[in-house]
N, C-alpha and C positions, 0 to 999 in steps of 0.2 A: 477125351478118352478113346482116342480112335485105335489104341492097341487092343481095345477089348473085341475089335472086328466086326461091328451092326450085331453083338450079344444080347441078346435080350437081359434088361437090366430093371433096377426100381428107381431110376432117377425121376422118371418124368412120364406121364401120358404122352405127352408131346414128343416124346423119342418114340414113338410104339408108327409103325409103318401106315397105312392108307388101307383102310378095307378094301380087298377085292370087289363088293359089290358097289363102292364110290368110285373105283379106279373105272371097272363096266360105263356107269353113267356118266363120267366126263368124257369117256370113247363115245360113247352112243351120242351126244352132245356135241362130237367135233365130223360134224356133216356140214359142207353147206355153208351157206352163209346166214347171218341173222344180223339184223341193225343191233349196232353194237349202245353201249351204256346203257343197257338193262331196261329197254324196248323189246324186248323178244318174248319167245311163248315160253322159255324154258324160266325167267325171271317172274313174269306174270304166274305160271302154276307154281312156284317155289311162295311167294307172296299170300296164294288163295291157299294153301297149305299152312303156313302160316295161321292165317284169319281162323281155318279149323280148328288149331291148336290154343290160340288165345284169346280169339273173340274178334267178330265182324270188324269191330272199330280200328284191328290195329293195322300202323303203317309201320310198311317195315321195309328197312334199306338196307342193303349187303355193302360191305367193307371188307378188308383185308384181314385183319388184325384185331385182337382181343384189345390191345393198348388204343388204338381206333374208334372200337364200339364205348367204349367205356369213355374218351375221352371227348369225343367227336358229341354221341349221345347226351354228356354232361353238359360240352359247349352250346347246345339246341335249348336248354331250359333255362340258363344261370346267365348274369351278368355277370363283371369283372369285378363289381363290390359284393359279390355274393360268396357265402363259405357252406361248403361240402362236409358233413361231418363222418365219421366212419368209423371201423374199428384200427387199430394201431397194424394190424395186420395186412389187411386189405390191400390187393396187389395196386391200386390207386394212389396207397400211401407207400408200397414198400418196393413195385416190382414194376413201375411204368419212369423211372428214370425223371420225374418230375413231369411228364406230358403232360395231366390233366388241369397242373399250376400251370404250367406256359402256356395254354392253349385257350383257357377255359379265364386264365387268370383270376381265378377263386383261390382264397383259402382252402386248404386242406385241412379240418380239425380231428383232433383222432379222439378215440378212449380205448384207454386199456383194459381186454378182457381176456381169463384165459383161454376160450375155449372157441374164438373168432365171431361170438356169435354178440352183440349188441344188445341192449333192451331199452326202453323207455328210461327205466332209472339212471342209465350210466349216461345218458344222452344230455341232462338237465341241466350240466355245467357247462357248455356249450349252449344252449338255449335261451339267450337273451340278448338286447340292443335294437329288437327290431324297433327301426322308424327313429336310429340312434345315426345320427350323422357318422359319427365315431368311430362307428364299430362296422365291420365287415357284417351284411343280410344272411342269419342263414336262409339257405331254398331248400337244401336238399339232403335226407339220408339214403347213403350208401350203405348197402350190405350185401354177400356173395355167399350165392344158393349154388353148390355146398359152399362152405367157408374154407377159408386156405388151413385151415385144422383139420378139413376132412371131416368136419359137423356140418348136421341140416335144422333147418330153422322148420319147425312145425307150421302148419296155417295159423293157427293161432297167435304164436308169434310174429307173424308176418302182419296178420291185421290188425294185433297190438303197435308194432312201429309205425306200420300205415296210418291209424287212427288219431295216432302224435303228431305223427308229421303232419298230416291235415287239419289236427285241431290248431297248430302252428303256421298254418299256411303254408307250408315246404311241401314238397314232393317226397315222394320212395323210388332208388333205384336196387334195381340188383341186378350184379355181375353175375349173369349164367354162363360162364367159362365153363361149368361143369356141371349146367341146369337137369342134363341129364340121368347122374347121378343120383341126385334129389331127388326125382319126380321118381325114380326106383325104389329108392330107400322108405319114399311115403307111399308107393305103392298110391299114386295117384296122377291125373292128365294133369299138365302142365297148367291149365287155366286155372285148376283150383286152387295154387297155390301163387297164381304172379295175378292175372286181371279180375279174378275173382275175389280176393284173398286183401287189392288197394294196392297193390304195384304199378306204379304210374308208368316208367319207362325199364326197359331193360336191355341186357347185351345177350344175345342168345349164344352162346358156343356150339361146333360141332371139331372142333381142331383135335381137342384133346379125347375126343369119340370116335375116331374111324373115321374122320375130315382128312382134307389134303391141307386144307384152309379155307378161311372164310369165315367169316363172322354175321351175326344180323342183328341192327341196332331196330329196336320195337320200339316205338308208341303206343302203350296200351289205350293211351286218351284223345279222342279228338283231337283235332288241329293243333296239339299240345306242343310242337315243333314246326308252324306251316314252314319254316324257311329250311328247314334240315336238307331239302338236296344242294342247296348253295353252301351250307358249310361242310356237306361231303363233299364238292369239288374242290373247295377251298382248302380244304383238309388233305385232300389229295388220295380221296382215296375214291375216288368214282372210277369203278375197272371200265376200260373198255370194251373187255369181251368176258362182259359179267355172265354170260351163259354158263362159264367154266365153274363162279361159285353158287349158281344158282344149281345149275345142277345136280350137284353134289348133293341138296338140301332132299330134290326129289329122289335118290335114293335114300339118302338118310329115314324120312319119314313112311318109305316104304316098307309095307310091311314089320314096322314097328322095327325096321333096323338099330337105331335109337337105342332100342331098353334092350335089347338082346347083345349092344355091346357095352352098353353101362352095366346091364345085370351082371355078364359074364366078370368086369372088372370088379366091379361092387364084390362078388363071392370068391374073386382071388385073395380079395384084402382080406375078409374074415376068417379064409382060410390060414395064409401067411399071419394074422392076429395069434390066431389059438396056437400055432406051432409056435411060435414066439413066445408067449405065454408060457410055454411048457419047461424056456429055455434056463435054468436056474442065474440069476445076474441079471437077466434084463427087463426090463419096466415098459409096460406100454402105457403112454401117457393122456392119451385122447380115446374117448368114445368112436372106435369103427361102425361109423356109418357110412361110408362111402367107398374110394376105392383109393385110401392114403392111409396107413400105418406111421403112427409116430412113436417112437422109441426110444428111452435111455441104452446106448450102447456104450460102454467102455471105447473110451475115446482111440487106443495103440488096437483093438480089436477091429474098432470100423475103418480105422486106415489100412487095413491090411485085409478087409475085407472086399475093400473097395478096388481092390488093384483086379478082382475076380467080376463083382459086379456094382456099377457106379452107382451110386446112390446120393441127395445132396446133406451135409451138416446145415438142421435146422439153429438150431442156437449153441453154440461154442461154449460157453461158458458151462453148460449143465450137461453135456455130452446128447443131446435130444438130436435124432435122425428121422428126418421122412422117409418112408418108402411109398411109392406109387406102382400100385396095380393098373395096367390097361387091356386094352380089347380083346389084345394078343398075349397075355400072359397065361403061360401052361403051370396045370399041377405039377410038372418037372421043372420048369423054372423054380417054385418054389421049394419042392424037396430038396433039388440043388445047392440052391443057398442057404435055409438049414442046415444040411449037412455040416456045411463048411462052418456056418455061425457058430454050432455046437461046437463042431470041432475045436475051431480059435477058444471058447470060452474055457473048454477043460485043461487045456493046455495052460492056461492066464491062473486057472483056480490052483 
């Protein structure tokens, strides 16, 4: 969509540019020299930052990529007769190109939910064979705090799935691609709801927050992965001059940078919700809790709306579209495309 010329659009957090105060700390970071592979002081305080936010015990290792943390972090717990269960949605099952099968060589098991969020019940069809020659072990439940629906999972919830999966002997992970969001939406510190809460391991995000890149794979538990830096090299993702994504972490957690750019996304989506809402013809299909709007649009409306601002078709068949608020989205971006939405729609009516 490079005719729309770097327009601010709804396709994606991940199109939305680099906070000026992350762009500052990779400048202020590029002095000098430092031992490289993430020996340095700027890797070390990004780590104890960390431990602030999740708890003394956790170790925590920087990677490239969400596809990475997620995969990489799976490979550290799970053998190759081990099965991953999740929901049908979960970017592990729909949006990593099979990595977490090739790498981890587990099964992937899904359930189908509407609204991305998993429970104990939907899980119990999948839950059985252990100590079965047979049958693939499960170890571990997957679930992503927010989910790719743009819902959040309560604590409650969390320590319901946690509770199973231990009463089962499996783990909890969760994809925080967009942990930030969450911890806004609950109006609560991140510990309460991932090492507090019986989240064994997780993928922290800042990409899709005001990140350049970079990811951080957590161990909330003791020596829960002691081998994990040998399969980040093996993995290929051990940076050389990790100061660059460590850095970024130390602006990120400064000054609460973090929830002043998930807050500000989070209240563009509510806003873009209710104007939506107003629009006669279209449906909003998910609970806005975060910073994703999901939508029935008139399928010949969103093609033609889309040549103004890209946005992705979530499911074809039912006319359902994502829109994604980020960092940098203004009340004029959204009046903007109202305008035009409305527009297209009375024109159709």
């Amino acid at each position: 969509m490079e005719s729309l010329n770097n327009k601010r659009g709804f396709a994606s957090d991940n199109n939305a540019g680099v906070h000026p105060e992350i762009l500052k700390e990779i400048i202020s970071a590029n002095e000098g020299h430092v031992v490289g592979y993430g020996d340095d002081r700027y890797t070390r305080k990004a780590q104890d930052l960390f431990r602030q936010h999740l708890g003394s015990d956790a170790e925590v290792y920087f990677v490239f990529t969400g596809t990475a943390a997620n995969t990489l972090g799976l490979t550290g717990v799970t053998r190759s007769w081990n099965s991953v269960i999740t929901a049908h949605t979960a970017h592990i099952q729909q949006d990593e190109c099979g990595a977490p099968e090739k790498y981890t060589g587990c099964k992937v098991l899904t359930v189908d939910t509407p609204d991305g969020k998993i429970s104990p019940s939907l899980l119990m069809r999948h839950v059985h064979g252990f100590g079965f020659e047979h049958h693939s072990q499960p170890k571990v439940i997957s679930i992503t705090q927010t989910t790719e629906m743009g819902t959040v999972y309560s604590v409650d919830e969390i320590k319901a799935l946690a509770a199973f999966a231990h009463d089962y002997g499996m783990l909890l992970h969760m994809d925080g691609a967009r942990i930030a969001n969450a911890a806004v939406y609950l109006n609560l510190p991140f510990r309460e709801f991932t090492t507090d809460a019986g989240v064994d391991f997780l993928s922290f995000g800042g990409t899709k927050n005001g990140m350049m890149y970079g990811e951080a794979v957590c161990f909330l538990k003791p020596e829960l992965s002691p081998d994990f830096k040998y399969i980040r090299k093996q993995g290929m993702q051990l940076s050389s001059k990790m100061r660059y994504i460590s850095a970024q972490y130390l602006a990120y957690f400064r000054d609460d940078l973090w929830k002043r750019n998930a807050s500000h996304a989070n209240a563009m989506a509510q806003i873009l919700a209710q104007k939506i809402k107003d629009i006669p013809g279209i449906r909003i299909t998910q609970q806005v809790q975060s910073n994703g709007v999901f939508a029935i649009i008139p399928h010949d409306v969103a093609e033609t709306l889309m040549k103004s601002y890209f946005f992705y078709s979530w499911d074809e068949l039912t006319s359902e579209y994502r829109l994604m608020t980020s960092w940098d989205t203004t009340a004029e971006d959204i009046e903007d495309f109202i305008r035009l939405l409305r527009e297209l729609m009375l024109k159709r009516a």
